[in-house]
C-alpha positions as CSV (number, residue, x, y, z in Angstrom):
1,X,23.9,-118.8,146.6
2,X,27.2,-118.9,148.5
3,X,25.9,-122.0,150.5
4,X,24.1,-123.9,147.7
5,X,26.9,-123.4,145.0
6,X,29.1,-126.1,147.0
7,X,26.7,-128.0,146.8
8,X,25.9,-127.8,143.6
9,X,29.8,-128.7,142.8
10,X,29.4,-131.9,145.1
11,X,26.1,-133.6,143.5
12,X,27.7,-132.6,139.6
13,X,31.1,-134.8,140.6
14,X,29.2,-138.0,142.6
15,X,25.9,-138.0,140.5
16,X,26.4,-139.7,137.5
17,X,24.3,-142.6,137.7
18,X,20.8,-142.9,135.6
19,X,17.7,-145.6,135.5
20,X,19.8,-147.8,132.6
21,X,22.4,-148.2,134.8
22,X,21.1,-149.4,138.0
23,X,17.3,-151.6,136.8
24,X,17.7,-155.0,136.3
25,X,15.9,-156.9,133.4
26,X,15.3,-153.8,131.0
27,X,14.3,-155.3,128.3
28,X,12.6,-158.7,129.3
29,X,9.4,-157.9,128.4
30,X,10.6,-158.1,124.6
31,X,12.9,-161.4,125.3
32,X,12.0,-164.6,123.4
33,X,11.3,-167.5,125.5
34,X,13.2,-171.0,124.6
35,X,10.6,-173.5,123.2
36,X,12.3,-175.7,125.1
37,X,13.5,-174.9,128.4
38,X,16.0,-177.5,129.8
39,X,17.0,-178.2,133.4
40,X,20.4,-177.1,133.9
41,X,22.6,-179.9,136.0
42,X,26.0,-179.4,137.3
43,X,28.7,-181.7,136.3
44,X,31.1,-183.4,138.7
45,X,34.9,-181.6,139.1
46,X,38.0,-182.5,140.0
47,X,37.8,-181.8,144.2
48,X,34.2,-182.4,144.4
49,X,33.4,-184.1,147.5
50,X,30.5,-186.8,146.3
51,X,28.1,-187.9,149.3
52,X,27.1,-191.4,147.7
53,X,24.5,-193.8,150.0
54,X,22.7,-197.4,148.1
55,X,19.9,-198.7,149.7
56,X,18.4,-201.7,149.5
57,X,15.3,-203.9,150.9
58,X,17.9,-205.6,152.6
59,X,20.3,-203.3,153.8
60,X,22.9,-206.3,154.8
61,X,23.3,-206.6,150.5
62,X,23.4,-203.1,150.3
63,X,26.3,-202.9,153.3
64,X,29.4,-203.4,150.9
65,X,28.5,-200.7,148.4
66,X,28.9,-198.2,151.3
67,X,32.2,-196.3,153.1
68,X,31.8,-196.9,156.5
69,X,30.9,-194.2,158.5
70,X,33.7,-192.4,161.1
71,X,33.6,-190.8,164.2
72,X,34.0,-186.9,164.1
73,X,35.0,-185.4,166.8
74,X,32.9,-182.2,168.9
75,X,35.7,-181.1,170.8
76,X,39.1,-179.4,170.7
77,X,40.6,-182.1,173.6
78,X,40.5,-185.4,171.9
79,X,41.2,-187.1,175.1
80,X,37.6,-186.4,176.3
81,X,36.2,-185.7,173.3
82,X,32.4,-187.3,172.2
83,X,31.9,-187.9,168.6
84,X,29.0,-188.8,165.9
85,X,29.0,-191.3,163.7
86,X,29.1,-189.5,160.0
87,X,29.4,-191.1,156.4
88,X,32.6,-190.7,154.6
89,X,32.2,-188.8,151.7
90,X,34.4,-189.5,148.2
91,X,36.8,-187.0,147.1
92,X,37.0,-187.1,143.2
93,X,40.8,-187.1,142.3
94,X,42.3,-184.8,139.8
95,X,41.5,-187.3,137.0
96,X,37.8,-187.0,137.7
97,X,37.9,-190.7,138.9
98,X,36.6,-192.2,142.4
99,X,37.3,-195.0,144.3
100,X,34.1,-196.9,144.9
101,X,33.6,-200.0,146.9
102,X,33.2,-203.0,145.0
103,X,33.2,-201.7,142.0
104,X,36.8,-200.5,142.1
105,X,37.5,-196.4,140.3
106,X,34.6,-194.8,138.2
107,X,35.0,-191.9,136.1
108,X,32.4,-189.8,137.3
109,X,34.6,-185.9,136.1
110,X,32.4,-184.3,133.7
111,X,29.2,-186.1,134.2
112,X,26.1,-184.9,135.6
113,X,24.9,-186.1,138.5
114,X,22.0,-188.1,136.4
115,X,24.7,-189.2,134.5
116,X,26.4,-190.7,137.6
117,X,23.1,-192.1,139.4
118,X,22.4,-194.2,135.8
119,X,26.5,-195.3,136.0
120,X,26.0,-196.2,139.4
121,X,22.2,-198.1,139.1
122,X,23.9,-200.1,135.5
123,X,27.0,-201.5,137.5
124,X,25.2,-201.9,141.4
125,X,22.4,-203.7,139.6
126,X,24.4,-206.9,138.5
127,X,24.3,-207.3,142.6
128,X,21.3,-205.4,143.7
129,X,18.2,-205.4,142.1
130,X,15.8,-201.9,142.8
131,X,18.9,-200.6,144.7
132,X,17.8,-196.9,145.7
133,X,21.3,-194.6,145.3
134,X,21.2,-191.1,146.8
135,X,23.7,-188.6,145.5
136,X,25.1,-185.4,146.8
137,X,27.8,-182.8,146.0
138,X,28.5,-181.3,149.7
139,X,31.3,-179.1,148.9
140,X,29.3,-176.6,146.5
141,X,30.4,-173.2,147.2
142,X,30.6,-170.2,145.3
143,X,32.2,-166.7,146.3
144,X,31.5,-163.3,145.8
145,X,33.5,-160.3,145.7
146,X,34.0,-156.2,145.0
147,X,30.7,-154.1,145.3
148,X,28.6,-156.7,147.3
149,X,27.0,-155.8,150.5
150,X,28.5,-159.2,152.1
151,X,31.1,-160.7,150.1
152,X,32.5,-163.8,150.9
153,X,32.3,-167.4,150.0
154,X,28.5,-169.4,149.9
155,X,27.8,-173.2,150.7
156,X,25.1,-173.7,149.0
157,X,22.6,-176.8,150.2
158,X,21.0,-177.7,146.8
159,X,22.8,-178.0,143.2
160,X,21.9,-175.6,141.1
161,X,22.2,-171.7,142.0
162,X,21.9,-168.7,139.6
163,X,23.7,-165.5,139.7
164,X,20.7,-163.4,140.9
165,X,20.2,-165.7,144.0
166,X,24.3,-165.6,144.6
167,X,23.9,-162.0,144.4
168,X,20.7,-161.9,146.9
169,X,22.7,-164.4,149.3
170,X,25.4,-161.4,149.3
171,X,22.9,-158.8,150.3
172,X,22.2,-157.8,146.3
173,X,25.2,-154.9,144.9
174,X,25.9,-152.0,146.2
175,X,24.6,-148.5,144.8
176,X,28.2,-148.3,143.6
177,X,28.4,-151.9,141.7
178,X,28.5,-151.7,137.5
179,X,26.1,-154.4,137.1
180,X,26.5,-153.9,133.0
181,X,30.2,-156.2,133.7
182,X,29.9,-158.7,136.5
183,X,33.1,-161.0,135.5
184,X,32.4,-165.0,136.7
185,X,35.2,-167.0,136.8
186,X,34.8,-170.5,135.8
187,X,37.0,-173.7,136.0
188,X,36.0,-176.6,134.1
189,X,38.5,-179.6,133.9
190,X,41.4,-177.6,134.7
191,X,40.1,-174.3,132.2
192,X,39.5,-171.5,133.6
193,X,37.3,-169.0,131.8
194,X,36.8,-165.2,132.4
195,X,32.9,-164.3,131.3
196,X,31.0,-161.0,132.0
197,X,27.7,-160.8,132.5
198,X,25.0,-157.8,132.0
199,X,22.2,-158.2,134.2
200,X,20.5,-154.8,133.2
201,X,19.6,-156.7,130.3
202,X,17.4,-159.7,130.5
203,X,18.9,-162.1,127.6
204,X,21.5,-162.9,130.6
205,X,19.0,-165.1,131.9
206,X,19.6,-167.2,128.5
207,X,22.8,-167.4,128.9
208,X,25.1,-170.3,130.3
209,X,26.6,-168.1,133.3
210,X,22.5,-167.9,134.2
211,X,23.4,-170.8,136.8
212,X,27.0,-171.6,138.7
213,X,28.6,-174.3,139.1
214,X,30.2,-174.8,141.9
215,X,33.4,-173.3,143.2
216,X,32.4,-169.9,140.7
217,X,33.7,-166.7,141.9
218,X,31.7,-163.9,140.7
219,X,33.7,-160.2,140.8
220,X,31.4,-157.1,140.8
221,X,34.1,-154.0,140.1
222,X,33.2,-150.2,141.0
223,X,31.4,-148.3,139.1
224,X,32.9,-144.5,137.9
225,X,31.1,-142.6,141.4
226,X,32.9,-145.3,143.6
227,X,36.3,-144.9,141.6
228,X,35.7,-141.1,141.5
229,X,35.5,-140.8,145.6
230,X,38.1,-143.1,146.0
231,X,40.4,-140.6,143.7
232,X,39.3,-137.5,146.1
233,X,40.1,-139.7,149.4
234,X,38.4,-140.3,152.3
235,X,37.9,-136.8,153.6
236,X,35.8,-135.8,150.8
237,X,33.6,-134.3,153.2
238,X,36.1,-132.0,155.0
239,X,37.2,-131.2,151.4
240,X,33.8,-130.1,150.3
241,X,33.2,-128.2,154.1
242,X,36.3,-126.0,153.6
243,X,35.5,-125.5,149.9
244,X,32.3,-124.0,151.2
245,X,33.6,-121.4,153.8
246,X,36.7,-120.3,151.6
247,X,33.4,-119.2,148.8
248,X,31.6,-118.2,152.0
249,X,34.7,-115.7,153.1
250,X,35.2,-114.7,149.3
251,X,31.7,-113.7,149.1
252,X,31.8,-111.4,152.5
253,X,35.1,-110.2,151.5
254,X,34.5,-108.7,148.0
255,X,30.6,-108.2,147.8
């Protein structure tokens, strides 16, 4: 008794977490599913650096509608330094607009990047005919912080992300992460928006924080155990150690 009653105190303070708190996806098995699922796109922000390329059967036609490329260089002494050849990319200005060759500033803020492509095909085509216009956003990032095995900010190569694969790119939560309240912070056009997000509940996955769009941070706080052992300090386990030969000494002392 005198050696399991400690214990017994420890496990009653830290144990408070059940099944409901920790599974993901509860209750899909009883979620509708959309009749019509749609493809979520991003839509071009303020900041977004756009990597735009038109091709053409003749590239010599196709020449104009491009930045031309600069020399980056590989080394810290630019005096010796070698370089490659890489394509400018366009930064969208806090209007949402871009400066494109030719055909002087767009307003691409807001739109997709379909939406942009079919801007970009309408106005190229009065000079090109079957242009072929590649489009990239190459600054898509999102971060993650609090109870995240690997927190930090995410490039991530493709356009469309969800929170679950954000979440795996961080090493998933940690045993200590309330994953009822995830808060994702959003900034559209110069809004921000505070959401939180229940991913023990499979309706999430419905819901328009399912994907990110880029430049998203995503906050998972503590849950009670964490906050708990952060109350007691970090020498909980001396705490607990001495606890248990003071009752060890009681016991010997008045048995």
């Amino acid at each position: 008794m005198k050696k399991t009653f400690p214990l017994f105190v420890f496990f009653l303070f830290f144990s408070c977490a059940s099944k409901k708190d920790i599974v993901y996806y509860q209750n899909i098995d009883g979620l509708n599913r959309p009749e019509n699922a749609s493809s979520y796109e991003v839509k071009i922000q303020p900041d977004d650096l756009l990597m735009i390329i038109v091709s053409a059967e003749d590239p010599e036609i196709a020449m104009p509608f491009n930045l031309a490329s600069v020399t980056v260089s590989s080394t810290a002494n630019l005096m010796s330094a070698t370089g490659q050849q890489t394509i400018q990319p366009y930064l969208v200005d806090k209007n949402g607009d871009i400066e494109f060759p030719v055909l002087g500033k767009l307003a691409v803020g807001g739109l997709t990047r379909t939406e942009v492509l079919k801007l970009l095909k309408d106005k190229i085509g009065i000079y090109i005919k079957n242009s072929i216009i590649n489009l990239r956003i190459i600054n898509f990032k999102v971060s993650l912080q609090g109870e995240v095995n690997l927190p930090g900010t995410y490039t991530v190569a493709s356009e469309r992300i969800t929170l679950i694969e954000a979440l795996s790119m961080a090493k998933d939560l940690t045993i200590y992460g309330k994953r009822d309240n995830i808060l994702v912070i959003r900034e559209i056009s110069g809004v921000k928006s505070y959401n939180r997000i229940d991913i023990t509940k499979a309706d999430f996955i419905n819901s328009p924080f399912y994907y990110l769009a880029q430049n998203d941070v995503v906050y998972v706080e503590p849950n009670k155990t964490k906050i708990n052992a952060a109350a007691v300090g970090p020498n909980t386990s001396v705490i607990i150690s001495a606890i248990s030969i003071l009752i060890s000494l009681s016991v010997l002392l008045f048995k």
